[in-house]
N, C-alpha and C positions, 0 to 999 in steps of 0.2 A: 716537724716533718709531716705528719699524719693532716694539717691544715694545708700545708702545699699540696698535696698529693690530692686533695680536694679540691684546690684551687685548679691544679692544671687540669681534670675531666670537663671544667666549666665551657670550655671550647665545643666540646666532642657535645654535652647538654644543650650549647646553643644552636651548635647544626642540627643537632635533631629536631630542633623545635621548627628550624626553619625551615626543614627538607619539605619541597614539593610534596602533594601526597601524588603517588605513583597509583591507586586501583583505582583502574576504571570502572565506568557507570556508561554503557552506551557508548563503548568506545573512546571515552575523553572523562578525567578523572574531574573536569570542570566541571560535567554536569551532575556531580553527583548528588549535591545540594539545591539542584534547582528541582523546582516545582515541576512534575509530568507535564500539567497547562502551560507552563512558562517559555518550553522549545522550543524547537521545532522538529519533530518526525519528521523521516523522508518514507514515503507511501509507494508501495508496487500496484499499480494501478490490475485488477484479475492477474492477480498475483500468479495462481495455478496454471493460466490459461497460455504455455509456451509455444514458444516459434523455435521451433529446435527437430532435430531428427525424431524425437518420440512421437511428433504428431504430424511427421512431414512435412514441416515448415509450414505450416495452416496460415493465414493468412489471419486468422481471427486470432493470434495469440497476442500476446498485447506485451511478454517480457520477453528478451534471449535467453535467458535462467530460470533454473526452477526457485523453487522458495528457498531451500536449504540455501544454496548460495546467493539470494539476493539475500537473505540475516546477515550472512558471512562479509558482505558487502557492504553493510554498514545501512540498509533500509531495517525500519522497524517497524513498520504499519505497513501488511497486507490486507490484501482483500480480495475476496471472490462472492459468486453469486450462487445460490443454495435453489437445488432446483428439485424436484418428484422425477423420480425415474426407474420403473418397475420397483415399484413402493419401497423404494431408499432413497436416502437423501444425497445429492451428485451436485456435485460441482459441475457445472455447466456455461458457457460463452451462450448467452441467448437463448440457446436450447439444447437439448442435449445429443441432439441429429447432425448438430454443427459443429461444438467440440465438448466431450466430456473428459473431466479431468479427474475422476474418478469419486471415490464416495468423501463426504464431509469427514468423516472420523479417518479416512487412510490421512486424510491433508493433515487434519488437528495431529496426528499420533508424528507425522512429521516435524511439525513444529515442537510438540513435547519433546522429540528425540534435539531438535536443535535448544532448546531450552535448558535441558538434563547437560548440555555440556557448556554453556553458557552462561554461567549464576549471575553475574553481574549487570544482566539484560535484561531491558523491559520495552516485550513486542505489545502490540496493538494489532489487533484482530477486527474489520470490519468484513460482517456477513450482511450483502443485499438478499434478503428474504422474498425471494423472487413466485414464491409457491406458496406463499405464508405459513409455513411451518408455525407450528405451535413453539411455546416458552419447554414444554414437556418433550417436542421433538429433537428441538434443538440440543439439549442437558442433555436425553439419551446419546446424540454424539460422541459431546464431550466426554462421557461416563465410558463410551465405547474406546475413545483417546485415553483415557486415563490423564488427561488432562487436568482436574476440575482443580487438583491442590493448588495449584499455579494462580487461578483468577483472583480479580480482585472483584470486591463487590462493594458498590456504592455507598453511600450514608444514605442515601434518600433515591427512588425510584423514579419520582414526580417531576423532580427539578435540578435543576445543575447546579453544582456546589460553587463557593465565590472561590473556596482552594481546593490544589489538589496537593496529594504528598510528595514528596519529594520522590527522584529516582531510588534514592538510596534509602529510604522508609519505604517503599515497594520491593524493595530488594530484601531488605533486611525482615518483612512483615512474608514473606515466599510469595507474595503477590503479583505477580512478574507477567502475568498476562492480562490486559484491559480487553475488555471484548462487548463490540457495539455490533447493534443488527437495525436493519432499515428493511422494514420497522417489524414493532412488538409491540401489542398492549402491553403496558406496565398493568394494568389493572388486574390482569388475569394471567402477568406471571411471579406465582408465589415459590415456582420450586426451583428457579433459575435464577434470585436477584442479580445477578453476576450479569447477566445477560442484558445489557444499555439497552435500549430504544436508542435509537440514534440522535434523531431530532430532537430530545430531548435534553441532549448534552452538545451535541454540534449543531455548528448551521455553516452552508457549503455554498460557496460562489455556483457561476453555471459550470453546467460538464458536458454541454452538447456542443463544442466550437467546430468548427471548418475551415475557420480562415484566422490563421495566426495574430491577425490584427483587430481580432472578435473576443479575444480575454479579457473579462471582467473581475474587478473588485468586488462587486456588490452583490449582495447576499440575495440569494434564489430560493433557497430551503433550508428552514422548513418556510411554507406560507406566512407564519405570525411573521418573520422577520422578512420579509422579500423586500428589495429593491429600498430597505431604511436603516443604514449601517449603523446608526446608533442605537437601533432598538435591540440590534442584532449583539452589539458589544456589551450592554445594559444589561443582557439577558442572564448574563454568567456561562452561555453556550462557549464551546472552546472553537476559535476560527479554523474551520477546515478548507483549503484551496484545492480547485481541481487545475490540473495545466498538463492537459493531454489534448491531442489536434486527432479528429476523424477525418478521413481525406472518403468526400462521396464519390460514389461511379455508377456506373449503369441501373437506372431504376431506383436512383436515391438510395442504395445501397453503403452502411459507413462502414469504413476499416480504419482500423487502427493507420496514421500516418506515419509510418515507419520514413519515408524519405525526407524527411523536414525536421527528424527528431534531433539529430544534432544541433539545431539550432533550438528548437522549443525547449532541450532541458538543457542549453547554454548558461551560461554564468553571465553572459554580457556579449554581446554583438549579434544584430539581427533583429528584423521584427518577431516579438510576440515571444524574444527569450524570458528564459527561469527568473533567474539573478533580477534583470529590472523587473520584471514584472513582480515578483516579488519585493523589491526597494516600494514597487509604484504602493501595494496593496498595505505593505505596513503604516506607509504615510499616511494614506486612509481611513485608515484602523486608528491612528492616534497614536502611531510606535507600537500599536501593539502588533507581534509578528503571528506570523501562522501557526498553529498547532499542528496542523499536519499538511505536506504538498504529497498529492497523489499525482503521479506521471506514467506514462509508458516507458520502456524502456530505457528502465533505472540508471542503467550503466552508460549510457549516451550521453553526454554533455561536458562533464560528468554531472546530474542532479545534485550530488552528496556535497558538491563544492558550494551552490548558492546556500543548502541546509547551515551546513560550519561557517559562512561566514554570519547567518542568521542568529546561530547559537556561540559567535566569539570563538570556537573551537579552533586553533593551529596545533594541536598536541595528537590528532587521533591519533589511535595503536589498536590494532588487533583486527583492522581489514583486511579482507583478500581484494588485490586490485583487478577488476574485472574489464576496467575499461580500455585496456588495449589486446582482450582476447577476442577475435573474430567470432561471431553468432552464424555467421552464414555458411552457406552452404550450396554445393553446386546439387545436390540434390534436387534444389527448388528454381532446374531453369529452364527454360521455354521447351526444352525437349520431352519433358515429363507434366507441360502447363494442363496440362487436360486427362494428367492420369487417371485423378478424380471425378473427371465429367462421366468417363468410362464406366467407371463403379457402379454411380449413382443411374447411368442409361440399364446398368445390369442386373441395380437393385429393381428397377420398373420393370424388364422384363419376367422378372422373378414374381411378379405379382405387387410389389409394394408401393406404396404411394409416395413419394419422394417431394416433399415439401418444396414451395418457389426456394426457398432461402437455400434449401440443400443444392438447389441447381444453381445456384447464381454464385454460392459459395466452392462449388466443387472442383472447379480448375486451380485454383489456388493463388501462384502469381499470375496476376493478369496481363501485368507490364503495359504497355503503349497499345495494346491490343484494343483495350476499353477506354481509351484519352487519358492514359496518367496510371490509374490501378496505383497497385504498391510495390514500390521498387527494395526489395530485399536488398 
C-alpha cells in the first residue's frame, strides 16, 4: 500500500517538473535566462523631457509620459541629457531656457523609487554628458539618489566584454541598473566604475533623420566603427538603433516629429516603420538583433510590439497599457499658440536677454502657421 501511495503522487512530481516557470524577468519569464546583450530593450528617447500639462505641452518633449510610467509600460532603457545649471546638475532638452526637467538625482531617486517596487527588472540608464561633468560629478548624483546599490559595474572599463549576464544573474546579483554616459574617460574614472563610456560598449546607427525614408543600418558611432558593420559587430560593442524622425521648420529648427509617429514606431505598414526597419537591420547585422531601439513616443505604434516580437515574447504580464490613453490636450491650441511668445517678449522687457532658440521655441504648437510645425 505505502508503494502505491507513492506511485500515485508521480503525476502531481511530473506536473511539477513540467509547469511553465510563471516569474517574470522584464515582463516575460522568457527572458529570464537570456543574456542582457542578447534582447532587445525598448528605449524612451529624453526620457524626462514630457509633452504633457507639466510643461504645457512643450513642443521639445519628445515622450506623453513621464519615466515612472513609461517602466510601467514595458520600456527599460531611458535616457536624458545632463547639463550645468546654477552649479547643479539638470536635466535639460538642449538647454535649459528651453526645457528643464529638473535635477539629475530628483530623476535617479525616481527611478530608484520605481526599482524598489520592481525586483525583477533590469532598466538601462543612458546619460549624454552634455556639459562634461566629471566620473566624481556624476556618483555624487547617484550617492544623492541613493541609487548606487542597484548598479552594475563592468569586468573591464577599456573594452566591451564577448558576454553579458543573464537578466536573472542581474537580478539575483541586486544589479539591476546598467548605466552608460556619452561620454566619460575611462582613464580617469576610478570612483564610479559603474559609470560606461558609452562608445565603449555601444555603437549606434544615425540619430539625426528628417525623412522617414533616411533610416539607416549602418553604424555612425563611435568613429572607429563608422559606416563598416562588420568591424562594428567584431567589436564585442552591443548594437544600439536610433528610430526617432525630427520634422525641421523655420530656420532649420528640429522638433521632435510627433505627426508621423504612428507610423515610425509602427510594427509594419508605411515608409520608415519600426517592425521592418528593424527585420531590414537584423538581416544586416547577421541575425544579430538590436540591443537597444530608442524612439519618441513609446507608446505610439505601439514600439513594445516590434521589441516582443524581436525577443519571441507572446506571454508579457505586468504592463500598464498606455496606448489607447490620449496624451493630448486642448491646452495646446492655437488660442493659447503664442502664450509663450508673450513670456519670453516680457522676459526682454525685464531686462534679460532671451536666446534665438527661446524665441523660435516660445509659441509652442506652431501648426500650419510655419509649413507643417508639429501637429499635437
Amino acid at each position: 500500500m505505502r508503494g502505491l501511495g507513492l506511485l500515485a503522487l508521480l503525476p502531481f512530481a511530473a506536473a511539477k517538473a513540467l509547469r511553465a516557470r510563471t516569474t517574470a524577468c522584464n515582463n516575460s519569464p522568457d527572458l529570464c535566462s537570456k543574456s542582457y546583450g542578447e534582447i532587445t530593450h525598448l528605449g524612451a528617447h529624453d526620457s524626462p523631457f514630457v509633452r504633457d500639462a507639466t510643461t504645457d505641452y512643450s513642443t521639445a518633449g519628445d515622450q506623453y509620459y513621464n519615466t515612472t510610467l513609461q517602466l510601467d509600460a514595458g520600456v527599460r532603457l531611458v535616457t536624458a541629457q545632463v547639463h550645468k545649471s546654477d552649479s547643479e546638475w539638470h536635466l535639460c532638452h538642449s538647454s535649459c531656457e528651453l526645457l528643464d526637467a529638473g535635477t539629475l538625482s530628483s530623476w535617479l531617486s525616481e527611478i530608484k523609487t520605481w526599482l524598489d517596487s520592481n525586483t525583477n527588472d533590469v532598466v538601462t540608464v543612458l546619460l549624454v554628458n552634455s556639459d562634461d561633468a566629471t566620473a566624481s560629478d556624476l556618483h555624487s548624483e547617484f550617492q544623492t539618489a541613493d541609487i548606487g546599490n542597484y548598479t552594475y559595474t563592468p569586468t573591464s572599463q577599456t573594452s566591451a566584454p564577448s558576454t553579458w549576464p543573464t537578466l536573472q544573474e542581474l537580478i539575483n546579483n541586486g544589479t539591476r541598473l546598467v548605466t552608460f554616459v556619452a561620454s566619460l574617460d575611462a582613464s580617469n574614472n576610478t570612483v564610479a566604475p559603474y559609470l560606461m563610456d558609452e562608445f565603449t560598449y555601444l555603437w549606434e546607427n544615425p540619430y539625426d533623420v528628417t525623412s522617414p525614408s533616411n533610416f539607416s543600418c549602418e553604424p555612425d558611432r563611435p568613429t572607429s566603427v563608422k559606416g563598416d558593420i562588420s568591424t562594428a559587430l567584431s567589436s564585442n560593442r552591443l548594437p544600439f538603433m536610433n528610430h526617432f524622425l525630427y520634422q525641421t521648420t523655420i530656420l532649420d529648427i528640429e522638433y521632435p516629429n510627433a505627426s508621423y509617429v504612428s507610423t515610425t514606431n509602427a510594427p509594419s505598414g508605411g515608409t520608415g516603420n519600426l517592425g521592418d526597419t528593424a527585420t531590414t537591420c537584423k538581416s544586416d547585422w547577421s541575425g544579430r538583433q538590436p540591443t537597444f531601439i530608442l524612439v519618441d513616443f513609446f507608446n505610439k505604434g505601439p514600439a513594445i510590439d516590434t521589441v516582443d516580437k524581436l525577443n519571441n515574447v507572446t506571454n508579457a504580464s505586468g504592463r500598464t497599457n498606455l496606448t489607447s490613453v490620449s496624451a493630448t490636450s486642448s491646452a495646446s491650441t492655437y488660442s493659447n499658440v503664442f502664450k509663450g511668445l508673450v513670456e519670453v517678449v516680457q522676459k526682454a522687457k525685464d531686462g534679460s536677454n532671451p536666446s534665438m532658440g527661446e524665441w523660435i521655441w516660445a509659441g509652442g504648437d506652431w501648426g500650419s502657421l510655419l509649413s507643417g510645425g508639429i501637429a499635437l
